[in-house]
Biopython code that builds the backbone (N, CA, C, O; Angstrom):
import numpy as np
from Bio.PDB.StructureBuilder import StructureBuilder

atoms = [
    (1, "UNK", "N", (28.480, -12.220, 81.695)),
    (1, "UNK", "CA", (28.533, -10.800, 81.464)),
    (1, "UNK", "C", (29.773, -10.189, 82.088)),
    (1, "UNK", "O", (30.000, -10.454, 83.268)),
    (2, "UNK", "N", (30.737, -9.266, 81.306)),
    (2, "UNK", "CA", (31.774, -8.661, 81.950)),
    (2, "UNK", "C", (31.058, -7.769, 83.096)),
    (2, "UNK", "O", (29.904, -7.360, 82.961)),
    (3, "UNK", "N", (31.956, -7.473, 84.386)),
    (3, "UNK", "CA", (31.891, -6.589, 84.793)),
    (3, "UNK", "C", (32.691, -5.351, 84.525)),
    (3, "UNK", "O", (33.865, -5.386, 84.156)),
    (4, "UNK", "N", (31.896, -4.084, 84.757)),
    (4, "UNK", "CA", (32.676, -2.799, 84.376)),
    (4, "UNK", "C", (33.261, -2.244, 85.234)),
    (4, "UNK", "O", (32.428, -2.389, 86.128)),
    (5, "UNK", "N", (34.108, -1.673, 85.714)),
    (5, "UNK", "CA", (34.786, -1.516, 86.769)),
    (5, "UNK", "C", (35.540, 0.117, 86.503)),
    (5, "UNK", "O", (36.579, 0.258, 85.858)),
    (6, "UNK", "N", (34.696, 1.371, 87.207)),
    (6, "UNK", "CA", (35.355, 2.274, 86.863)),
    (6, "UNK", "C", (36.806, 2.631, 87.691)),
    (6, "UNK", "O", (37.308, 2.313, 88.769)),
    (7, "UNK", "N", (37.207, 3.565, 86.415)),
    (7, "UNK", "CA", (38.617, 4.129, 86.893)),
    (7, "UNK", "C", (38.677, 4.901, 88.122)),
    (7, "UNK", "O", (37.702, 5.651, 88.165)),
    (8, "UNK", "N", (39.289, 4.998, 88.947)),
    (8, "UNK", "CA", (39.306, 5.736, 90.250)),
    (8, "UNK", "C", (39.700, 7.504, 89.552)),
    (8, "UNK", "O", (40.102, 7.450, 88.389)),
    (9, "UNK", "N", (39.641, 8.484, 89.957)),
    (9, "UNK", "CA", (40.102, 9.641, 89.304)),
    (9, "UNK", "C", (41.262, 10.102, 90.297)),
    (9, "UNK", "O", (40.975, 10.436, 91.447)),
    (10, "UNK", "N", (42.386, 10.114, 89.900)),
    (10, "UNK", "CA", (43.545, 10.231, 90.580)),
    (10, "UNK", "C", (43.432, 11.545, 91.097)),
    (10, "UNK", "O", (43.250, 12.503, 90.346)),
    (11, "UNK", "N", (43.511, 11.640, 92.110)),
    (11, "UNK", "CA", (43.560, 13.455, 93.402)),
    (11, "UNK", "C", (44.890, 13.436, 92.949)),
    (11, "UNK", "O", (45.558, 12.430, 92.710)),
    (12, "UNK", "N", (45.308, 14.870, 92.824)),
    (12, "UNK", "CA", (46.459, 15.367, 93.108)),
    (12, "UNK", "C", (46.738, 15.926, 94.502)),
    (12, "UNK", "O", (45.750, 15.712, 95.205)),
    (13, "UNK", "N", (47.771, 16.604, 95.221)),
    (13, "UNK", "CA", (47.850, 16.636, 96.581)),
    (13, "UNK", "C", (47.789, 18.109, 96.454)),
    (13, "UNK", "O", (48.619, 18.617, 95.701)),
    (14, "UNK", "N", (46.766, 19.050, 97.194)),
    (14, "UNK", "CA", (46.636, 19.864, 96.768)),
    (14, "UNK", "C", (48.147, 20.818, 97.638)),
    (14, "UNK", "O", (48.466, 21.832, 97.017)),
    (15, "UNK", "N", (48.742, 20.618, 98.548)),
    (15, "UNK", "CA", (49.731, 20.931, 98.958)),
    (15, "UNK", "C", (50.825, 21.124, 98.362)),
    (15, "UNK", "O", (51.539, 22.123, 98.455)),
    (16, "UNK", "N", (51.102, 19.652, 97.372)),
    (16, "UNK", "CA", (52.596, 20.176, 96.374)),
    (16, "UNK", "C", (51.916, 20.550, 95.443)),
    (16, "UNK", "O", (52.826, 21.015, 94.757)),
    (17, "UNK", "N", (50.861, 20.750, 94.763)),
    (17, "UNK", "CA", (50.734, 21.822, 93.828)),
    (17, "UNK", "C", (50.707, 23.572, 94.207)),
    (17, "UNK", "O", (50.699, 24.541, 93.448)),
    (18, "UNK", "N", (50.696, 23.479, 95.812)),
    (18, "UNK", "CA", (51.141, 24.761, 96.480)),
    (18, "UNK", "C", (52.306, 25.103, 96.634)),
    (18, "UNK", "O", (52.675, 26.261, 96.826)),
    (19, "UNK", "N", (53.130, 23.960, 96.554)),
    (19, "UNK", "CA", (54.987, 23.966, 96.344)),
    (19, "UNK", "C", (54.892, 24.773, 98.443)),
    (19, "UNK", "O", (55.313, 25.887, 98.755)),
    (20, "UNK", "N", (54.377, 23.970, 99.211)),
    (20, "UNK", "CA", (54.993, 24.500, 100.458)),
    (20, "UNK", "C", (55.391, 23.034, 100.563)),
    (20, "UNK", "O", (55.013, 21.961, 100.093)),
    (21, "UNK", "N", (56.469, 23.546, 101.519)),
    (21, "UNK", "CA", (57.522, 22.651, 101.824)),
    (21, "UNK", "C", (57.396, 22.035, 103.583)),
    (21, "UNK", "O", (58.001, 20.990, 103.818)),
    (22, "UNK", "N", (56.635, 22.691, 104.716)),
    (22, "UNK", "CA", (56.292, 23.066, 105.877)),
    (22, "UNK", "C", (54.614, 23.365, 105.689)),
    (22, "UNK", "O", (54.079, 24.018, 104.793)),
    (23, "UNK", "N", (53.918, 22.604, 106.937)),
    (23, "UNK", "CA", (52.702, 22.933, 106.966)),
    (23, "UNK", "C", (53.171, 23.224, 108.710)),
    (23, "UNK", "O", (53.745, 22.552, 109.566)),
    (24, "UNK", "N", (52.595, 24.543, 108.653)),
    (24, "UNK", "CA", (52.649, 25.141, 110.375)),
    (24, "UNK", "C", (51.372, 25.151, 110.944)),
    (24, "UNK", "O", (50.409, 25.154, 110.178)),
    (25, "UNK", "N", (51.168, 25.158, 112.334)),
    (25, "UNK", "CA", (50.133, 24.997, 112.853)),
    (25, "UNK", "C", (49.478, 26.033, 113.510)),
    (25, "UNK", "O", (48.811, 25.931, 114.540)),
    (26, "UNK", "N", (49.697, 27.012, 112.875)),
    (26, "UNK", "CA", (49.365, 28.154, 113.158)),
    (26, "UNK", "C", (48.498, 28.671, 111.815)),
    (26, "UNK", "O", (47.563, 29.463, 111.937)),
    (27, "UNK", "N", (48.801, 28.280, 110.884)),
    (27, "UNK", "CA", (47.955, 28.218, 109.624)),
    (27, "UNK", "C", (45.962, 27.633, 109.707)),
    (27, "UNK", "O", (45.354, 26.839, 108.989)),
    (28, "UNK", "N", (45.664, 28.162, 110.465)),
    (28, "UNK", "CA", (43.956, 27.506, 110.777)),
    (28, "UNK", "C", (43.049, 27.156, 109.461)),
    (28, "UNK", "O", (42.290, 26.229, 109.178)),
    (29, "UNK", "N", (43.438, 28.198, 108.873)),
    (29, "UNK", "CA", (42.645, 28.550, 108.223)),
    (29, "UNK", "C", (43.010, 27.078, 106.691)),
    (29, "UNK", "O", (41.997, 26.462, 106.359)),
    (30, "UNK", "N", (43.884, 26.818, 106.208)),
    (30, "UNK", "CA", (44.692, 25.278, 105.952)),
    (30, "UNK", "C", (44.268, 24.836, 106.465)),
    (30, "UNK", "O", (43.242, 24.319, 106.021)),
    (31, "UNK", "N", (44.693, 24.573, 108.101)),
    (31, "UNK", "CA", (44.213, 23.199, 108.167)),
    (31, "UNK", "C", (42.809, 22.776, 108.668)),
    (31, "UNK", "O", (42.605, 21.612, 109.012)),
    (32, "UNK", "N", (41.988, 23.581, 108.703)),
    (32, "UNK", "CA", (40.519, 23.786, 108.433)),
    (32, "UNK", "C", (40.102, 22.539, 107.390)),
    (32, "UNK", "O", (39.328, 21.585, 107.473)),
    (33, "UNK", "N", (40.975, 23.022, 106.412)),
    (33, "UNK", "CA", (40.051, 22.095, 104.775)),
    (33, "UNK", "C", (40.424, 20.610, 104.887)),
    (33, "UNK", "O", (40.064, 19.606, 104.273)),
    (34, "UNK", "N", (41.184, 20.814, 105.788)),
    (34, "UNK", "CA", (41.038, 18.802, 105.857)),
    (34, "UNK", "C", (40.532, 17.983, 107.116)),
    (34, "UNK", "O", (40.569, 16.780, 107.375)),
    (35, "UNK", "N", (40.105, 18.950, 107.719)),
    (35, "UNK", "CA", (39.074, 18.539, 108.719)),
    (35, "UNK", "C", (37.537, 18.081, 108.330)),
    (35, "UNK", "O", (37.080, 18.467, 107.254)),
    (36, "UNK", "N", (36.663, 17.178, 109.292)),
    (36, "UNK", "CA", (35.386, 16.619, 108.446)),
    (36, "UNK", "C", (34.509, 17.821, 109.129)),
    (36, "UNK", "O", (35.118, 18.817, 109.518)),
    (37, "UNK", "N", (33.439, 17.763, 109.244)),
    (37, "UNK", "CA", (32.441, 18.573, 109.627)),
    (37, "UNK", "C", (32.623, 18.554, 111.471)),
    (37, "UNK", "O", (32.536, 19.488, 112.268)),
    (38, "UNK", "N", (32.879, 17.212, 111.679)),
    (38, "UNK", "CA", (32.805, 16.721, 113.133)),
    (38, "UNK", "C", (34.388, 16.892, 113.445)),
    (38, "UNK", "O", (34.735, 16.034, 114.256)),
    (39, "UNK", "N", (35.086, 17.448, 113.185)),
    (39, "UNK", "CA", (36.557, 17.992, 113.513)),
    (39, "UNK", "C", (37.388, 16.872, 113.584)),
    (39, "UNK", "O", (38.117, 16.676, 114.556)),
    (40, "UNK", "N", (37.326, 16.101, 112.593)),
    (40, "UNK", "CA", (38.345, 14.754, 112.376)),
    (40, "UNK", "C", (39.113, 15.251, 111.184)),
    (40, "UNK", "O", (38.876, 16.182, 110.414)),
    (41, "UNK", "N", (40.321, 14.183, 111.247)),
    (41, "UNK", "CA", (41.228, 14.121, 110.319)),
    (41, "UNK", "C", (40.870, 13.669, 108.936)),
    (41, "UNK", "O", (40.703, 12.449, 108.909)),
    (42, "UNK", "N", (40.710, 14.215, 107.863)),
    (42, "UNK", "CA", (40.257, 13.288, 106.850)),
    (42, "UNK", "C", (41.506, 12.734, 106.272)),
    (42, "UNK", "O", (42.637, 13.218, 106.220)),
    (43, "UNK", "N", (40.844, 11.161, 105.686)),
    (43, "UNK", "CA", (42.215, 10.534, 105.201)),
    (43, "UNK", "C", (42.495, 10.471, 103.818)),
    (43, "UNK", "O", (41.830, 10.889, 102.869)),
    (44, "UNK", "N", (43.865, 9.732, 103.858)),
    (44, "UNK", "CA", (44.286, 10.063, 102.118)),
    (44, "UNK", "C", (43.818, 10.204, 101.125)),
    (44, "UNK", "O", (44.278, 10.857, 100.188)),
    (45, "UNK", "N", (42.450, 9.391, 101.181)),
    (45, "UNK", "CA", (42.203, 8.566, 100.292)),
    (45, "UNK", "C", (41.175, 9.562, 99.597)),
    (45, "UNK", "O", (40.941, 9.810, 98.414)),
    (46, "UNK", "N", (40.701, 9.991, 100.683)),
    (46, "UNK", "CA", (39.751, 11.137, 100.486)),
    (46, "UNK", "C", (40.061, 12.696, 99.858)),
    (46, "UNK", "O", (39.477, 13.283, 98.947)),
    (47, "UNK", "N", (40.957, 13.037, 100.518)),
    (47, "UNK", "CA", (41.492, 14.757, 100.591)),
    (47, "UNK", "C", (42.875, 14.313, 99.325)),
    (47, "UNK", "O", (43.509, 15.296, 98.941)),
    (48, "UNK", "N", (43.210, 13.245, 98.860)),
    (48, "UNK", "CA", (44.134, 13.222, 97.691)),
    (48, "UNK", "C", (46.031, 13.256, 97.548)),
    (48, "UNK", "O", (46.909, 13.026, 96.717)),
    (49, "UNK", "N", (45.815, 13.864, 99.470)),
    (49, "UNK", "CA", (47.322, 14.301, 99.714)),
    (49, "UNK", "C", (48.101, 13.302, 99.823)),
    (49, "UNK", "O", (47.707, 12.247, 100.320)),
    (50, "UNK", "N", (49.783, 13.538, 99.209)),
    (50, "UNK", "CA", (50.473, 12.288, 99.211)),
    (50, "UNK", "C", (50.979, 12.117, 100.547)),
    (50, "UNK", "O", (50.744, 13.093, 101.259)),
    (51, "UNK", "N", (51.644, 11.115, 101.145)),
    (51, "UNK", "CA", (51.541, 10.730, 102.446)),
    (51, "UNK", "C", (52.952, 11.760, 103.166)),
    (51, "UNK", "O", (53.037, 11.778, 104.394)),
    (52, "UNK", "N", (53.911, 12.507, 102.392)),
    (52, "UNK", "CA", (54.751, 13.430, 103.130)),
    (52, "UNK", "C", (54.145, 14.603, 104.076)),
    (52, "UNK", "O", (54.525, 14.868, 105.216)),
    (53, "UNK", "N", (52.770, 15.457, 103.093)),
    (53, "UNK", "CA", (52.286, 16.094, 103.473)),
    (53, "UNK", "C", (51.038, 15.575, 104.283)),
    (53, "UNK", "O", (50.608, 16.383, 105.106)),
    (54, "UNK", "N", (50.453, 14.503, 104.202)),
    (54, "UNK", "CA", (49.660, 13.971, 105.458)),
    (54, "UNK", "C", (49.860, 13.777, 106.552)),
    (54, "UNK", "O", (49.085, 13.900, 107.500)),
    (55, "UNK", "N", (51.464, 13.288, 106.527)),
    (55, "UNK", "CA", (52.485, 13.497, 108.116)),
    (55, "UNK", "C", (51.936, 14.668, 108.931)),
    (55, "UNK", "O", (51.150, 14.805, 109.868)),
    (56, "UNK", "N", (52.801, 15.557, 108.059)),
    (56, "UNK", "CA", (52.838, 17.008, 108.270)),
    (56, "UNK", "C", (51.503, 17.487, 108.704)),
    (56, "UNK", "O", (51.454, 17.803, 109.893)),
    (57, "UNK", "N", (50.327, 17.626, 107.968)),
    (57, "UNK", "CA", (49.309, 17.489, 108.211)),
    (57, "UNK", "C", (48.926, 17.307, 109.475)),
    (57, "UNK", "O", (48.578, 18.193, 110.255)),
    (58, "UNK", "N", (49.008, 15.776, 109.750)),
    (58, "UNK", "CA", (48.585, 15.618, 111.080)),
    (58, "UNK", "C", (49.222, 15.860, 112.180)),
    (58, "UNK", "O", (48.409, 15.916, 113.103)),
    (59, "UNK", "N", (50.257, 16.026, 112.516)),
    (59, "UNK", "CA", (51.087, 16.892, 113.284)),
    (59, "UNK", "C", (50.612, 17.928, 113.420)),
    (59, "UNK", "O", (49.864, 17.966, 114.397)),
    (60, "UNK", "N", (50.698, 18.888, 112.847)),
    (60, "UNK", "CA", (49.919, 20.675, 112.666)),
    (60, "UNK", "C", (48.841, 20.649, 113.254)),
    (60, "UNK", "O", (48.444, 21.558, 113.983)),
    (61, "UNK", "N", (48.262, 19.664, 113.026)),
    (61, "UNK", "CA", (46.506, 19.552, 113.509)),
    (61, "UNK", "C", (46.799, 18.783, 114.841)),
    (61, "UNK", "O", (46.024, 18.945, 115.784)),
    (62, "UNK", "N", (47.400, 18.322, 114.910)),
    (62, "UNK", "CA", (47.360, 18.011, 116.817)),
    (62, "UNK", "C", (47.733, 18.636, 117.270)),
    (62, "UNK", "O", (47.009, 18.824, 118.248)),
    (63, "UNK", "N", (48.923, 19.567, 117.307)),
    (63, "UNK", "CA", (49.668, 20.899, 117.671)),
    (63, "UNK", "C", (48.746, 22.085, 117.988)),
    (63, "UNK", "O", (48.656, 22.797, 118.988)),
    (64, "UNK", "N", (47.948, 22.068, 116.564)),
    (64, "UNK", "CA", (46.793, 23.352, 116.898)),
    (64, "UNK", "C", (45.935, 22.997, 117.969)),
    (64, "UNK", "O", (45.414, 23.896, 118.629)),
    (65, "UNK", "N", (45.722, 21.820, 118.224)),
    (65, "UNK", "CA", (44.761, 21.790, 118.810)),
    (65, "UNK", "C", (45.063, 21.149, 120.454)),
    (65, "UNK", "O", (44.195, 20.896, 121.290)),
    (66, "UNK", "N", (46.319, 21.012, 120.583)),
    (66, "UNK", "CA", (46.886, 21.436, 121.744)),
    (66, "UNK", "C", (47.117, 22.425, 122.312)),
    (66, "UNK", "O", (47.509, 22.621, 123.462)),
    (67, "UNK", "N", (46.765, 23.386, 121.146)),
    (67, "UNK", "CA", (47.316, 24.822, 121.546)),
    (67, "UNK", "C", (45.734, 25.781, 121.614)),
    (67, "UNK", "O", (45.553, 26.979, 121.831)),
    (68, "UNK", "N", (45.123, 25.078, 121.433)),
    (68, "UNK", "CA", (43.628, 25.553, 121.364)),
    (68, "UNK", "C", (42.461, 26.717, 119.987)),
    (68, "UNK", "O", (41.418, 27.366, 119.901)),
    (69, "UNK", "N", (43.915, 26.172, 119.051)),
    (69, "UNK", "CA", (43.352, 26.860, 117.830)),
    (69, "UNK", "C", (42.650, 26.344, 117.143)),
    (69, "UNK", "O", (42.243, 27.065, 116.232)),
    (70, "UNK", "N", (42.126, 24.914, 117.158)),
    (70, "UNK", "CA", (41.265, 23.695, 116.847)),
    (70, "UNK", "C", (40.622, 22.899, 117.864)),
    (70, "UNK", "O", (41.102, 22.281, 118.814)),
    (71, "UNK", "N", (39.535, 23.034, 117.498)),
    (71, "UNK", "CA", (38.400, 21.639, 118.581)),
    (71, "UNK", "C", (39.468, 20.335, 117.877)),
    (71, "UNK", "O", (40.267, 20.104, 116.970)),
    (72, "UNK", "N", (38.686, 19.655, 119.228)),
    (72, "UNK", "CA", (39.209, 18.123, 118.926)),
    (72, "UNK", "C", (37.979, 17.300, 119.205)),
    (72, "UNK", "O", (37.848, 16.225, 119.791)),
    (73, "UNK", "N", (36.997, 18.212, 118.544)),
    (73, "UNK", "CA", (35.660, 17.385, 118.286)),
    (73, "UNK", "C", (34.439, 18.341, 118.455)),
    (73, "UNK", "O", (34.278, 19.110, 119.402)),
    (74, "UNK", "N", (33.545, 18.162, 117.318)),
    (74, "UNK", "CA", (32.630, 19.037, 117.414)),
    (74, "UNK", "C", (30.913, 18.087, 117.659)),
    (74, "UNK", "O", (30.682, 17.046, 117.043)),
    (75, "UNK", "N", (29.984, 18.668, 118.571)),
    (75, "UNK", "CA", (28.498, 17.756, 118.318)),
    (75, "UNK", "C", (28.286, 18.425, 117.490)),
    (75, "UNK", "O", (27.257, 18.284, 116.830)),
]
sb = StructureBuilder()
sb.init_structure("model")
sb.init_model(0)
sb.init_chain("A")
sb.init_seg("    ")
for serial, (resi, resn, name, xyz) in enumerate(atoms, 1):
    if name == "N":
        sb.init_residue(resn, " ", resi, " ")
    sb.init_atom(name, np.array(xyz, "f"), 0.0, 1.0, " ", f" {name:<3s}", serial, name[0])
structure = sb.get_structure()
């Protein structure tokens, strides 16, 4: 019997369809949506973003949260 093997559905990055060029870390409210429930990073694979803006991404989000505009972990 063949196996069926579905197609993955390709994410677009929702960032360059925003055409920003800079993700700042002062932006909370951004980088909110790629956080999990438990205040982690979600990864590529998941959130769709191509890996320029995942850099960026995670930078911003350690920044904020050095700076105390983000938990760095929620119970």
């Amino acid at each position: 019997m063949p196996v069926r093997r579905r197609r993955k559905k390709v994410k677009k990055c929702k960032l360059c369809e925003l055409k920003i060029d800079y993700v700042d870390y002062k932006d909370v409210k951004l980088l909110k949506e790629f956080l999990t429930d438990k205040a982690k990073i979600t990864p590529r694979r998941i959130n769709g973003n191509c890996a320029k803006h995942q850099r960026m991404l995670k930078v911003a989000i350690k920044r904020a949260r050095q700076m105390a505009l983000l938990p760095y972990l929620k119970h």
